[in-house]
LUMGU-715453 format. One line per 8 residues: for each residue x, y, z of C-alpha. Coordinates in pm, whole numbers, plus 50000, padded with zeros to 5 digits. Example, Ala and Ser with C-alpha at 12.3 -4.5 7.8 and 13.67 -1.06 7.14 Angstrom:
% residues 2
51230,49550,50780  51367,49894,50714
% end
This chain:
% residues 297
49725,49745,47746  49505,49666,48007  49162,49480,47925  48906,49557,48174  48765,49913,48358  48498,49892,48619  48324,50183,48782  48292,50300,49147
48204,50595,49380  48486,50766,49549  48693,50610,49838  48795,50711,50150  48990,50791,50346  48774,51087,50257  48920,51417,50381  48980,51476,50001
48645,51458,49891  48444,51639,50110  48385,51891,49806  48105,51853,49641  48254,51985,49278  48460,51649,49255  48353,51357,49048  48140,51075,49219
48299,50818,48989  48600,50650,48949  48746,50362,48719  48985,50096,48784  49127,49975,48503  49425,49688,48448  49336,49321,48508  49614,49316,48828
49346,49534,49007  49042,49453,48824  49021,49074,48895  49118,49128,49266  48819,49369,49318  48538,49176,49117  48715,48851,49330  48727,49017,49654
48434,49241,49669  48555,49493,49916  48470,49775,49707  48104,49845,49564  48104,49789,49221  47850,49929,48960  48004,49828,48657  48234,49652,48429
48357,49813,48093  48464,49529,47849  48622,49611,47528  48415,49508,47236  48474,49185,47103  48671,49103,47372  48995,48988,47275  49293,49134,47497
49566,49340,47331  49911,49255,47510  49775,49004,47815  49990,48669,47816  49926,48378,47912  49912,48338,48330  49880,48100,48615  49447,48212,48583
49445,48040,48254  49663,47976,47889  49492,48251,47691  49473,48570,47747  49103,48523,47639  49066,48400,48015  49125,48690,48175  48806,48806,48019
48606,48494,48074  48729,48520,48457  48610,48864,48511  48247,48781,48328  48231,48513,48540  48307,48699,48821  48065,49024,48725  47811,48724,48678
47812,48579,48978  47769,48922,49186  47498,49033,48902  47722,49339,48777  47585,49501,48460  47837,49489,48142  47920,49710,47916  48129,49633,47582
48190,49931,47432  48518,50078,47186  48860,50059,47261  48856,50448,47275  48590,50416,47542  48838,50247,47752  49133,50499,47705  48904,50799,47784
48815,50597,48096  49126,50539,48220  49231,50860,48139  49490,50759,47854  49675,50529,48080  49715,50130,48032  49419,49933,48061  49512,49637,47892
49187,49653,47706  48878,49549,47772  48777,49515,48134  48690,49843,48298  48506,49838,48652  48296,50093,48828  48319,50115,49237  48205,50212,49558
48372,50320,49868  48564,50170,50141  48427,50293,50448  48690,50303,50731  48801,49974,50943  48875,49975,51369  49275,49981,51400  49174,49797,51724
49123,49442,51510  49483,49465,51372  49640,49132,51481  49991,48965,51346  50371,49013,51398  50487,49343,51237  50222,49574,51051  50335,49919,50889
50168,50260,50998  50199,50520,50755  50221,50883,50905  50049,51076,50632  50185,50941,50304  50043,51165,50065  50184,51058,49733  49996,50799,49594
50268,50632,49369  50416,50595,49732  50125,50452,49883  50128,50204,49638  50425,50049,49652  50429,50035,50016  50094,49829,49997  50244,49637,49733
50556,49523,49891  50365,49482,50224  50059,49254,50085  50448,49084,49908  50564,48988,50252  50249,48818,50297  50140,49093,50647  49801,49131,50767
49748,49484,50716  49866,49840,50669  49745,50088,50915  49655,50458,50787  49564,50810,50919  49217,50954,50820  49367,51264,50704  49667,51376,50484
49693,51065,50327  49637,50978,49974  49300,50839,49869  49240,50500,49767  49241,50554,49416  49264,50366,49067  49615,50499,49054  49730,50321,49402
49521,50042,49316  49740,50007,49032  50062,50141,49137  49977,49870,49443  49959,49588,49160  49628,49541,49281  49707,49482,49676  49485,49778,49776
49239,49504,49620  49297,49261,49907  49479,49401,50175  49342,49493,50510  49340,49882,50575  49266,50050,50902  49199,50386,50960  49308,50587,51248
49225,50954,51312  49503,50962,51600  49822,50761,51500  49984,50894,51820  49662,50815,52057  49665,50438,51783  50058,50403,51872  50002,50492,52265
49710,50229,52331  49891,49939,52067  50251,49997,52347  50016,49939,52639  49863,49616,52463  50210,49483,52455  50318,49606,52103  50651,49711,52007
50682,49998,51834  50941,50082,51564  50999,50426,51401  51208,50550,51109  51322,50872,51244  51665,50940,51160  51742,51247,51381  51619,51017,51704
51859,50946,51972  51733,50589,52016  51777,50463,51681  51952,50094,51569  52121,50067,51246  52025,49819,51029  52371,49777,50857  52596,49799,51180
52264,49504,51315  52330,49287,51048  52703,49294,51004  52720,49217,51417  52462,48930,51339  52685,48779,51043  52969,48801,51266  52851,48594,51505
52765,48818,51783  52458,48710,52022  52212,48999,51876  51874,49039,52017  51574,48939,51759  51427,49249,51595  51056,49113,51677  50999,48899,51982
50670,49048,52033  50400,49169,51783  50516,49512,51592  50412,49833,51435  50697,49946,51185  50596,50346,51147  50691,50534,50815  50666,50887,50798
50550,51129,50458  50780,51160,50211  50915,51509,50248  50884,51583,50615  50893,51283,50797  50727,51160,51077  50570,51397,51276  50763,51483,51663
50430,51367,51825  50433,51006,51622  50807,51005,51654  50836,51074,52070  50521,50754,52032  50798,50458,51903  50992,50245,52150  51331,50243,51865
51350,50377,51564  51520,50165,51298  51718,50328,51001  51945,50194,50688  52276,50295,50656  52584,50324,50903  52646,50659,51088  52819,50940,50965
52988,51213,51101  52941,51574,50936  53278,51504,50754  53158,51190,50598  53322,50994,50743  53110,50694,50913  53202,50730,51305  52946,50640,51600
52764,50933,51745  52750,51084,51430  52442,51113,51129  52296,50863,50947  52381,50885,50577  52093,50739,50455  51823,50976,50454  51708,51004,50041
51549,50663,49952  51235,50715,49867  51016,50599,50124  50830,50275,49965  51180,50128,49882  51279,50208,50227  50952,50035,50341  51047,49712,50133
51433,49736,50285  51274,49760,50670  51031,49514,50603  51166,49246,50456  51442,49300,50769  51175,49263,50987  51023,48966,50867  51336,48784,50745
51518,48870,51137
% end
């Protein structure tokens, strides 16, 4: 179980929570997203839950330290040095917290809020945009295999997409921690300005008439075929919600749109000019697939 929970206001971005009946406070619990916030310091904390006496149920030893004791000294340490008050209280205290999910016992943290960051600062070879990603088990794992990959930042839309919660923090493994995030309230308008700035643009629209198969890319490559790179220039890689897509307006906004899997026709039969037949991964293990492409091309 996880050993720490620490407190914090809601996060944005905050078309969610512009109800007033919702709770102010929210916990992240589990030391993989604990120790990154109280390290970091992105987020406003207010406090940090430890479990009393302090001993952690299920933590082995890692590269922080031998014990699993040190996980606990770390984030003391850490709640020291940016004078956040402590609280050891019951293991029970720690499962009602986290609301009955792992928390490795006893660090629990209280936070407060992002704020939103200017997509205009984005710098590096190939970032993701997310078109509305809703779901945040989604969200997570895209931030987790992006922050993997070692890229500078995920960009996001300020509405329809899911809020920065414990739950992505920890479906993340803690990269929502650490990771640049920038906000856009126009992805298209973001998309638009970023081509004109000398960005490439990549989409992952499947029904698009200008699309390059990843599979038929690679297999030319291997063969020995003079293939153009897949980045010569710096790049947005666009991924659209889970059940619709990406939006026509986003879509019409990328240069190419890159998609896994050889062509199809309606038969089944894989024959050029027909579908894709790729079109049911779910959309963070597509993101991992395209990225690590990217990167690796």
């Amino acid at each position: 179980m996880h050993p720490f929970v620490c407190s914090f206001a809601r996060v944005l971005p905050a078309a969610s929570y512009r109800t007033t009946t919702q709770r102010t406070l929210e916990h992240l619990y589990g030391a993989s997203c604990v120790i990154p916030a109280l390290e970091i310091g992105r987020r406003k904390l207010r406090k940090l839950y430890v479990k009393e006496g302090g001993e952690l149920d299920g933590i082995r030893g890692s590269k922080r330290g031998e014990g699993s004791n040190k996980w606990v000294e770390l984030a003391l340490q850490l709640a020291q040095r940016r004078e956040l008050s402590v609280s050891r209280v019951p293991a029970s205290r720690l499962d009602a917290l986290s609301d009955g999910r792992p928390h490795q016992r006893p660090l629990r943290l209280n936070v407060c809020s992002y704020g939103t960051w200017d997509a205009g600062t984005v710098k590096g070879m190939a970032t993701p945009a997310l078109d509305q990603i809703v779901d945040p088990q989604n969200l997570g794992g895209i931030l987790r295999s992006a922050h993997f990959f070692d890229l500078d930042g995920v960009i996001l839309t300020d509405r329809e997409t899911a809020p920065f919660s414990p739950f992505v923090s920890k479906a993340s493994a803690g990269a929502l921690e650490v990771m640049d995030l920038y906000i856009t309230p126009s992805l298209p308008k973001f998309l638009g300005s970023s081509a004109e700035n000398g960005w490439h643009i990549y989409g992952t629209d499947i029904h698009s008439d200008n699309t390059i198969s990843l599979s038929e890319y690679s297999r030319a490559k291997h063969s020995g075929f003079d293939v153009p790179p897949l980045i010569d220039s710096p790049t947005i890689l666009v991924l659209g919600s889970e059940g619709k897509g990406m939006r026509p307006v986003v879509s019409k906004a990328c240069h190419d749109h890159l998609v896994i899997g050889d062509q199809v026709e309606d038969d089944g039969d894989a024959k050029e000019g027909g579908k894709y037949k790729v079109d049911s991964l779910n959309v963070s293990v597509a993101a991992g697939i395209l990225v690590h492409t990217l990167v690796s091309a």
